[in-house]
Wavefront OBJ file of the C-alpha trace (Angstrom):
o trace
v 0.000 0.000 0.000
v 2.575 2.053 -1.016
v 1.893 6.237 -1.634
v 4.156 6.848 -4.803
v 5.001 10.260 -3.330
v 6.879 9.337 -0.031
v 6.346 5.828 0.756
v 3.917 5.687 3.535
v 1.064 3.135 2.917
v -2.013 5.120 1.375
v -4.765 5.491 3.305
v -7.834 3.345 2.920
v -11.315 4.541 3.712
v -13.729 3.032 6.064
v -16.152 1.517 3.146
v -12.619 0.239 1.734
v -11.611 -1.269 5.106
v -15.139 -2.878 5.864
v -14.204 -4.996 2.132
v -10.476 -5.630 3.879
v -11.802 -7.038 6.939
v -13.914 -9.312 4.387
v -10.725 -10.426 2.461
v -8.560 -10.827 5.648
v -11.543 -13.098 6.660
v -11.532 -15.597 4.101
v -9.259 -15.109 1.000
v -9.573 -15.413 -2.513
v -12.640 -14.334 -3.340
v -14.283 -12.945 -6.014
v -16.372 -9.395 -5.945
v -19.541 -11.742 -5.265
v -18.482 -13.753 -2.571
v -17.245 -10.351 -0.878
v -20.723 -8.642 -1.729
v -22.365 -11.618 0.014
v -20.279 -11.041 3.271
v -20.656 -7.387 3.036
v -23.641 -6.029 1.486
v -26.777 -6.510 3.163
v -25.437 -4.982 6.015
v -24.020 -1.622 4.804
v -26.910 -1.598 2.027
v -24.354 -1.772 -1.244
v -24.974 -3.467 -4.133
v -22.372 -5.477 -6.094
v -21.338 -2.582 -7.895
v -19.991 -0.681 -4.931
v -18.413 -3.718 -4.229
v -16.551 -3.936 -7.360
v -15.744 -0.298 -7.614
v -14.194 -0.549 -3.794
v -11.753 -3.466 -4.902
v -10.771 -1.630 -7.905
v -9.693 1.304 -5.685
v -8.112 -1.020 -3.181
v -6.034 -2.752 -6.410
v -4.957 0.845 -7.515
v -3.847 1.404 -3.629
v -1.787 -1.945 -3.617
v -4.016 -2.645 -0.448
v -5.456 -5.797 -2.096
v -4.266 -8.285 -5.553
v -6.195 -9.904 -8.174
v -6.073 -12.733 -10.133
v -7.593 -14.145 -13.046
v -9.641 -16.689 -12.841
v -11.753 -17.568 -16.372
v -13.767 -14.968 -16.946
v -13.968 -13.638 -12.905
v -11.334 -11.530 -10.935
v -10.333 -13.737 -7.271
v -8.934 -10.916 -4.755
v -6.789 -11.196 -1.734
v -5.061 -8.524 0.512
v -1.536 -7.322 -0.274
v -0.944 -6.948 3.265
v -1.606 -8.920 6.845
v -4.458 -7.228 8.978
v -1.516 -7.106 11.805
v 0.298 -5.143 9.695
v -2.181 -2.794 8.647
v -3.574 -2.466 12.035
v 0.012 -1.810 13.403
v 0.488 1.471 10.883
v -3.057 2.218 11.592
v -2.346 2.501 15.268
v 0.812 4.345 14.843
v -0.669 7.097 13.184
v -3.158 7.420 15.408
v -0.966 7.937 18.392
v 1.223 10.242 16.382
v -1.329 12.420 14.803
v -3.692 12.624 17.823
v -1.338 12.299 20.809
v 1.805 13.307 19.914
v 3.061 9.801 19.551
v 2.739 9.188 23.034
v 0.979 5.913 23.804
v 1.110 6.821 27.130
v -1.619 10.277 26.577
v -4.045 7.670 24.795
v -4.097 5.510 27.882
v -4.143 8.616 29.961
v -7.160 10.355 27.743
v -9.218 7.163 27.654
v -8.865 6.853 31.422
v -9.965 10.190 31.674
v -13.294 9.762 29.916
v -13.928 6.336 31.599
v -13.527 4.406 28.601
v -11.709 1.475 30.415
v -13.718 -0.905 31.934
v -12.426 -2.791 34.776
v -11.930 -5.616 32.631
v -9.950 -3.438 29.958
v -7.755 -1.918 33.202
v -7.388 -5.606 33.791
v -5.966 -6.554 30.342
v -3.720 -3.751 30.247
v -1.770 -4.365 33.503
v -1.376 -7.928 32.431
v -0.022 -6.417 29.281
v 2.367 -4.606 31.131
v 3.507 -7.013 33.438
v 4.056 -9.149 30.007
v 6.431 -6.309 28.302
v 7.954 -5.880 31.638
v 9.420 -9.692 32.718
l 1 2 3 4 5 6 7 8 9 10 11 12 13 14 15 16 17 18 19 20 21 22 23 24 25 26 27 28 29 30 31 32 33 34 35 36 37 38 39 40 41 42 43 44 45 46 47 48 49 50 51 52 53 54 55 56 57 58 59 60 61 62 63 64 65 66 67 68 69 70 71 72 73 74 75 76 77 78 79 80 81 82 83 84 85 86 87 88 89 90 91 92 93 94 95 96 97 98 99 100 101 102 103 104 105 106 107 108 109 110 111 112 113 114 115 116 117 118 119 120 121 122 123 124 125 126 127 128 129
């Protein structure tokens, strides 16, 4: 998912991502099989479906093959990997790449459950030993 200007992996949009999750699911498929995972619940019709895997072809976020006379996809990248630059660039663009203010901010509007406060200090005692 390479930007031809400076590298970074382009940015994907949400409708674009909801097809991803689709593909990371169960890969290859063709632009059917993903509109029958995907469609009735967003309300697109095959179409949209095909015209989102174009743009995530052009984006190197997802391949194609041939296949007869049908296209199969499949991502271009692991969802760990996307969700790893994905997270990055959220801390850096919102927190000033501080992990430590995102913890901080959601603590502060009571977005951790108990169970979440839970997970993290097990995550930390993890990193720490």
């Amino acid at each position: 998912m390479a930007d031809s200007e400076n590298g970074k992996p382009e940015r994907i949009s949400e409708a674009e991502h909801a097809v991803m999750e689709a593909l990371w699911e169960h890969s290859p498929m063709t632009a059917a099989e993903v509109c029958d995972r995907v469609c009735e619940a967003r309300g697109w019709s095959l179409a949209t479906v095909k015209t989102l895997l174009s743009r995530l072809v052009a984006k190197q976020a997802a391949t194609t093959q041939a296949d007869g006379r049908r296209f199969l996809y499949s991502p271009a990248m692991a969802r760990v990997d996307y969700v790893d630059g994905e997270s990055r660039r959220l801390v850096d663009r919102l927190f000033g790449g501080r992990p430590a203010s995102l913890f901080a901010h959601l603590a502060e509007q009571e977005a951790l459950s108990e169970h979440d406060i839970t997970e993290i200090e097990a995550l930390l005692k993890e990193i720490r030993s």
